[in-house]
N, C-alpha and C positions, 0 to 999 in steps of 0.2 A: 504494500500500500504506500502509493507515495505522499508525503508528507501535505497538509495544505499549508502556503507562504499567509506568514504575519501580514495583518493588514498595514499596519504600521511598519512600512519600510520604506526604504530609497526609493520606489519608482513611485510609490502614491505620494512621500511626499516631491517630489520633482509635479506630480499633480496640483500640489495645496499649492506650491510655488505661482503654479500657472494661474491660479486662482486667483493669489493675493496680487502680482503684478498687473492684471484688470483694472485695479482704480490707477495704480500709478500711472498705466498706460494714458488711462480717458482725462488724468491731472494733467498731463503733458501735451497731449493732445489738442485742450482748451486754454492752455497759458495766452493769456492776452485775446487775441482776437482768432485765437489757432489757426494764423497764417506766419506764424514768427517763425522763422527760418531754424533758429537754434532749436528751440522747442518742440518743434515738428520733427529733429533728427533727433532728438534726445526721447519722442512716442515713438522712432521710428525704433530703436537700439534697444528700448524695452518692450517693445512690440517684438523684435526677431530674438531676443534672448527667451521670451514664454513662447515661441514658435520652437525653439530646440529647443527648450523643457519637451517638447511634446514627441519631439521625435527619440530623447533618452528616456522619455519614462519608459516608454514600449521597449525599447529595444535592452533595455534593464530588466525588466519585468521576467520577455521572456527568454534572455538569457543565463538569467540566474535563479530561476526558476521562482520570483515574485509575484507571478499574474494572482491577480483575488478578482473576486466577482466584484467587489468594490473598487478596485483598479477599473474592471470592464464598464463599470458603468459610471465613474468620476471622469475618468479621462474625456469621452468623448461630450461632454456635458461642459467640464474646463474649455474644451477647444470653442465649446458654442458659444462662453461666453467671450471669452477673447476676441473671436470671431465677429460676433453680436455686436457687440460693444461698439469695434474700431467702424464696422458697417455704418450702424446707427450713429457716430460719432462724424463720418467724415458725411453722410447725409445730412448733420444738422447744420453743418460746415458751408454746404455747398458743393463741396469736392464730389459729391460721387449722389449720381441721381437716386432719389427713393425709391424709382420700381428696383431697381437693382439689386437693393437694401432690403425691400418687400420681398423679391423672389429667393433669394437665398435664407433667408430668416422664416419664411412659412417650409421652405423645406426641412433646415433644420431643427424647427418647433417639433414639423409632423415626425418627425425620425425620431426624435425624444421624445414624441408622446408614445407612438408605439411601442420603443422600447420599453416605458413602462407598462404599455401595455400586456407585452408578454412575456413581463419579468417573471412570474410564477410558472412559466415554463423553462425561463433557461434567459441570459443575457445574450443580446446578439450583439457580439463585438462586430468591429468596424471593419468592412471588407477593405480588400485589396483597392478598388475603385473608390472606396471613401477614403481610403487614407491618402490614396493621389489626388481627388478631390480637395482634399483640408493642406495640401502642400498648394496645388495650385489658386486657391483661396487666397492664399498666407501671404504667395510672392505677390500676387494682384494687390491684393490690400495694402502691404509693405511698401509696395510702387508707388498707390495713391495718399499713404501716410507721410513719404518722402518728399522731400520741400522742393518738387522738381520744375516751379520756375526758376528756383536759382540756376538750372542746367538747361540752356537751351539745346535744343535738337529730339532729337524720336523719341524721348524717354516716355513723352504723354502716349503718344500711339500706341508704344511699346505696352503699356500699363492697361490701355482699353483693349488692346489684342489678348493679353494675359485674362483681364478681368471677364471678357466674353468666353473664353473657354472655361472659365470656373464656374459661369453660370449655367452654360451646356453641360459640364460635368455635375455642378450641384441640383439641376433637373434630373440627368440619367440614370445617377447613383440614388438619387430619393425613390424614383421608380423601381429600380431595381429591388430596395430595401422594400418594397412595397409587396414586390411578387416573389419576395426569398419569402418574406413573415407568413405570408397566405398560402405559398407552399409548404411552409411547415407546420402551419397548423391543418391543413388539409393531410397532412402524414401522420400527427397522432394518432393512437391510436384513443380509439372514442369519437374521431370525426367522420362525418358523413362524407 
């Protein structure tokens, strides 16, 4: 029998990390008129420091044999809000229009509501597609966090090219998660 990992260890907390850097982020982000150049690199660096928190919890987890059900279902909830947050923060801004901010935010509600939903059968960790998903997210977002009128040339284009594929991936991947849950609860056993 192999052992179950403490909940309390290195990868969940690299979790609570990601957690607690959320306000610092949306502090930084709002300094002054949150178009200050310094301020917008300084959301930008604690923005991509809780972005690799996210890629060492996992790969901590499960190489040291830490993964908890409470890791599977902290983590991906951290990333929403990170995620959440910097969306809803550069839509308040002006930077980044609100359907944008609306589409990716009802996918990621609906994904976290089902998960709870079918917590009493089992945690659905984050597929392969969502976790490329939550990377392609990250750079988009990063892009539009970063103070890139100081840089003139493709960096804006660059960032809309990025951010439309996060939206086509955060569409596909929701669908996805949609017809993986319904096919397993159609595989229980007790279902019609």
């Amino acid at each position: 029998m192999v052992p179950r990992a403490r909940v309390a260890n290195l990868a969940n907390a690299l979790t609570g990390v990601r957690f607690l850097l959320v306000p610092v982020f949306l502090v930084a982000l709002f300094v002054g008129d949150g178009h200050e150049t310094y301020w917008r690199t300084v959301a930008f660096v604690v923005f991509a420091v809780a972005v690799i928190t996210d890629r060492f919890d996992g790969a901590l987890a499960r190489s040291y044999g830490m993964v908890t059900e409470f890791g599977k279902l902290a983590d991906p909830i951290a990333d929403k809000a990170l995620i959440g947050s910097a969306l809803v923060g550069l839509s308040l801004l002006g930077d980044l229009p609100w359907w944008v901010t609306t589409v990716i935010l009802v996918r990621e509600l609906g994904v976290t509501v089902l998960r709870f939903v079918v917590l009493r059968h089992g945690v659905i960790p984050a597929s392969r597609g969502g976790k490329i998903k939550t990377l392609v997210q990250a750079v988009a977002i990063g892009l539009f966090v970063l103070p890139l009128w100081v840089w003139p040339g493709p960096w804006v284009a660059v960032a809309w090219v990025i951010m439309a594929a996060a939206v086509l991936l955060t569409v596909l991947t929701g669908a996805d998660y949609v017809v993986s849950a319904i096919r397993d609860s159609r595989a229980r056993p007790g279902a019609r």
